[in-house]
C-alpha positions in Angstrom: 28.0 23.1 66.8 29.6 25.9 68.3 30.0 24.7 72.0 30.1 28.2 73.7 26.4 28.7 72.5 25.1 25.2 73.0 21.7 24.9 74.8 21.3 21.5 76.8 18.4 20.3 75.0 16.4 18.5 77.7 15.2 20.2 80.7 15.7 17.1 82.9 19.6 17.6 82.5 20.1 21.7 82.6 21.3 21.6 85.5 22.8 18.6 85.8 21.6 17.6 89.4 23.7 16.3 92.2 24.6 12.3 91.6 21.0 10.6 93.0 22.1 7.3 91.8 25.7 5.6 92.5 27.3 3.8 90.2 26.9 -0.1 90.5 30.1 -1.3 92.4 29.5 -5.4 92.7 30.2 -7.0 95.9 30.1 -10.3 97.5 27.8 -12.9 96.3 26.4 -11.4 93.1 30.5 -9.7 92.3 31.3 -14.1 92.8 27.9 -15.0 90.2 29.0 -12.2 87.3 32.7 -13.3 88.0 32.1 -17.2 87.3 29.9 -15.9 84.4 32.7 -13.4 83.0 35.3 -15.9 83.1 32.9 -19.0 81.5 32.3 -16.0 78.7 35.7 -16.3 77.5 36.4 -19.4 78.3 34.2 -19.9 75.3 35.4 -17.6 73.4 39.1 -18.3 73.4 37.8 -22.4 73.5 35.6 -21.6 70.3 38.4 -19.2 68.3 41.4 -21.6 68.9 39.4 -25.0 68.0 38.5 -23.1 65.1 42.0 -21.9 64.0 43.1 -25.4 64.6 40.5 -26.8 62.1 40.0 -24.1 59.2 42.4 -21.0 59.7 40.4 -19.3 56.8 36.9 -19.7 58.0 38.4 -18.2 61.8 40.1 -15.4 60.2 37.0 -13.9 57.6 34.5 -15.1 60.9 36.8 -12.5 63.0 36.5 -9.6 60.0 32.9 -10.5 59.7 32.1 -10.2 63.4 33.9 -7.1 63.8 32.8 -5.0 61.0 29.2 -6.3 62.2 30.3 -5.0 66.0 31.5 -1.8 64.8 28.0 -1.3 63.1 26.5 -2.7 66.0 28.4 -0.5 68.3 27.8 2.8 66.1 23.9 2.1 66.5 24.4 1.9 70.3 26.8 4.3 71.2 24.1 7.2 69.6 21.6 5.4 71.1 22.8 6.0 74.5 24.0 9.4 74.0 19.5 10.1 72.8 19.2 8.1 76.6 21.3 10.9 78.3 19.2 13.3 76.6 15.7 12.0 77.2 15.9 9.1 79.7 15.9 10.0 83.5 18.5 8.9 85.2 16.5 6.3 87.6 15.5 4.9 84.7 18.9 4.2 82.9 19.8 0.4 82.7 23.0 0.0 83.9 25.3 0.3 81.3 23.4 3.7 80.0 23.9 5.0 83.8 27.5 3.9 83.8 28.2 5.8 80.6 26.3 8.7 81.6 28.4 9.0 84.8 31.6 8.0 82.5 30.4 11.5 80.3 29.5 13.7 82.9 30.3 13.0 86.4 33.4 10.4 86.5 35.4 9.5 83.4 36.8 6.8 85.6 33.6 5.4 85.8 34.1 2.4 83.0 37.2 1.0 84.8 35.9 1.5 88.4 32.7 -0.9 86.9 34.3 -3.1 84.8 32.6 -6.6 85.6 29.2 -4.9 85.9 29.7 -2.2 82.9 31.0 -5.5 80.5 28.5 -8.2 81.9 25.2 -5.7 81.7 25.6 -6.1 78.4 24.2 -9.8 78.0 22.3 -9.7 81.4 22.0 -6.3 83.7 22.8 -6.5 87.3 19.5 -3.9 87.7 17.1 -5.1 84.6 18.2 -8.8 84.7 17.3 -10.3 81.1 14.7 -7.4 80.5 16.8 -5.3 78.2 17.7 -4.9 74.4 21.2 -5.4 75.1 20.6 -8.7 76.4 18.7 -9.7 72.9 21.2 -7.4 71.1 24.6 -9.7 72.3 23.0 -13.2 73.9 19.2 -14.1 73.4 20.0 -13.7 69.2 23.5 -14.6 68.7 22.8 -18.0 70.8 19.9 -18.4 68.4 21.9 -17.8 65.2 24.6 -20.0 66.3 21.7 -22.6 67.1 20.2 -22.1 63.4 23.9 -22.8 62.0 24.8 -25.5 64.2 22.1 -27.5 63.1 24.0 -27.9 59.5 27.5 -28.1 61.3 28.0 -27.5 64.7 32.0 -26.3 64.0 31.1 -23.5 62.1 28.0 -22.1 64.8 30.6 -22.6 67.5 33.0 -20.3 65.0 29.9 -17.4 64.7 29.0 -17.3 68.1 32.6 -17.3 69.7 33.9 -14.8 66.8 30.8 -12.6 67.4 31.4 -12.2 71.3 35.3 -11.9 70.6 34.7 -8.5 68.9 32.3 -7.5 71.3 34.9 -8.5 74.3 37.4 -6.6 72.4 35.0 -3.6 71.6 33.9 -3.5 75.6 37.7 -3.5 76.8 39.2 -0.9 74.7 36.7 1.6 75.5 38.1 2.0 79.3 41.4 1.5 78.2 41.0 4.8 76.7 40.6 6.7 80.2 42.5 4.1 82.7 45.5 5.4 84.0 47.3 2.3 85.3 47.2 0.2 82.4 49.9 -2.1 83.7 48.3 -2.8 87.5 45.1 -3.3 85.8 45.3 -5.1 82.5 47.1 -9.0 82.2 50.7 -8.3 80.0 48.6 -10.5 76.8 46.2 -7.5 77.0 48.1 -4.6 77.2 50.4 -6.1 74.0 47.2 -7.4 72.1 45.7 -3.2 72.7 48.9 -1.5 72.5 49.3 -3.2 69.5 46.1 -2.3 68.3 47.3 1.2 68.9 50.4 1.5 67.0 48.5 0.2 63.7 46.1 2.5 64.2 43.0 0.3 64.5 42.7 2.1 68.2 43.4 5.7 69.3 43.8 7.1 72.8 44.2 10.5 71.2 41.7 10.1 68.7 38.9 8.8 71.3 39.5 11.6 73.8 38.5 13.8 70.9 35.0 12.3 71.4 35.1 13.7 75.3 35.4 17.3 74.3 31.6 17.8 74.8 32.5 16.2 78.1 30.5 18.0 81.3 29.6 20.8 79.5 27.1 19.7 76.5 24.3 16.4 76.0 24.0 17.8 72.0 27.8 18.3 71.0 28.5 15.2 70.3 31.4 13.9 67.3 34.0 10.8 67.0 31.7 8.3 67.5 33.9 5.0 66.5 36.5 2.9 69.3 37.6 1.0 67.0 38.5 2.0 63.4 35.7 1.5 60.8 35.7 3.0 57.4 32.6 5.4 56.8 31.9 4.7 60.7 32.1 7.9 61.8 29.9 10.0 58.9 27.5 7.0 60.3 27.0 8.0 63.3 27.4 11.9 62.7 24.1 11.2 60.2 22.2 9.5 62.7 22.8 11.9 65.7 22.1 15.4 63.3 19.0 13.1 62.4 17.4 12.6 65.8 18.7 15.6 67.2 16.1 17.5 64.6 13.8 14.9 66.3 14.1 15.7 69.6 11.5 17.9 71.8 11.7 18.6 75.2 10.0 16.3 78.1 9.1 13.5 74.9 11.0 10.7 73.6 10.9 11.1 70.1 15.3 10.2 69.9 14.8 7.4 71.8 11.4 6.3 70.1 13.0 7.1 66.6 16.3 5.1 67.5 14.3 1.9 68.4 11.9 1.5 65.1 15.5 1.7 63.1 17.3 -0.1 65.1 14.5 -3.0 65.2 14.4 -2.9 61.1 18.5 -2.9 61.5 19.1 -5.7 63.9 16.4 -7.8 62.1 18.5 -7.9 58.8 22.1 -7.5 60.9 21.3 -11.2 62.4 19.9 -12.4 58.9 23.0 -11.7 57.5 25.2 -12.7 60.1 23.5 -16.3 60.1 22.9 -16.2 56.4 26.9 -16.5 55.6 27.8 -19.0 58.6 24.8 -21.0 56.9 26.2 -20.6 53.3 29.8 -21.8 55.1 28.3 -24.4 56.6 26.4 -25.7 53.5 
């Protein structure tokens, strides 16, 4: 779409209006709660993945392709949907991490980084919504139930699915403000920054390649492209498909994205989650 001609297409963003709603900056208490809850996330995580590399360094290395293929789908799926949100949602009503990445778009890029522990926790519980989102079912209430399902055959392999699955997402949810932060060695421990930098030089990440993906940045809700942080073959004509589809969907002051988004992406996460426990289940059998 050429850019110069673009037409915002929702009233409720042309103008954009002045920032009613600050980002969420945790303090105190509740920064203290999501904190101990961030750090028991990967304590699990790294727990699950190196008990699992210690007992069958097959089954952790296809669980770790699996999971992130699955995440990149997953991620895809999401990303358009909260690009439809910034079109048709009002901004009071944005969860957090659709707020925080409409302020990362259009009023702060820094926004991601400033936010970390609220952006990467909202995604299993929101500091705003609590439990009472479809992120929350997306990356904890169904993953825990999978992993239950498998761990009644063999518990070793369900603790391999569910830590392999929130690796990628860890990894997806990092790499995204890595993009934009511009102190990468104050902010990130050394393992990090050689893990993602090394990510980089392989190509499976891309400063250069996600900034691409900002060029609609301030200036356009429609002209979106590059819709991938992680490399993903066939990822990107994905998501190009499924934004030119709701796009044609779209009318101003209805919901039809954002009502069209949710009957797929019910149908898709229904058979993502079969899948996902269907092969830990064969493994485990």
């Amino acid at each position: 779409m050429n850019t110069q001609h673009a037409v915002r297409p929702s009233s409720l963003r042309e103008p954009l209006p002045p920032e009613p709603r600050p980002i969420l900056l945790l303090e105190g208490q509740p920064r203290l709660r999501m904190l101990a809850a961030y750090a028991a996330l990967h304590v699990f995580i790294f727990a699950g993945l190196v008990y699992t590399v210690s007992w069958s360094p097959e089954l952790a290395l296809g669980a770790l392709l699996l999971c992130y293929v699955l995440e990149n789908i997953l991620f895809v799926l999401g990303h358009v949907g909260l690009h439809a949100s910034f079109i048709e949602t009002p901004e009071p009503q944005m969860t957090t991490i659709t707020h925080h990445s409409f302020a990362h778009h259009y009023r702060d890029i820094r926004a991601y980084h400033k936010t970390w522990l609220s952006s990467r926790m909202s995604y299993f519980v929101c500091p705003r919504n609590g439990f009472n989102t479809l992120t929350s079912y997306i990356y904890l209430v169904a993953p825990v139930l999978s992993a239950a399902v498998i761990s009644l055959v063999d518990w070793r392999v369900g603790l391999c699915a569910l830590s392999s699955l929130w690796g990628a997402h860890a990894l997806q949810a990092v790499c995204h403000e890595w993009y934009h932060h511009n102190d990468r060695e104050g902010f990130y421990w050394w393992p990090t920054r050689l893990f993602l930098s090394g990510l980089e030089r392989v190509g499976i990440m891309s400063t250069r390649k996600h900034l691409d993906h900002h060029r609609h940045h301030l200036h356009s809700l429609d002209d979106v492209h590059d819709w991938l942080d992680l490399y993903l073959p066939g990822g990107e004509r994905l998501g190009g498909a499924l934004w030119g589809w709701l796009l044609r969907k779209h009318v101003p002051g209805e919901r039809n994205m954002i009502k069209a988004m949710l009957k797929l992406s019910g149908v898709y996460y229904t058979l993502h989650f079969v899948l996902f426990t269907g092969v830990f289940l064969a493994v485990a059998w």
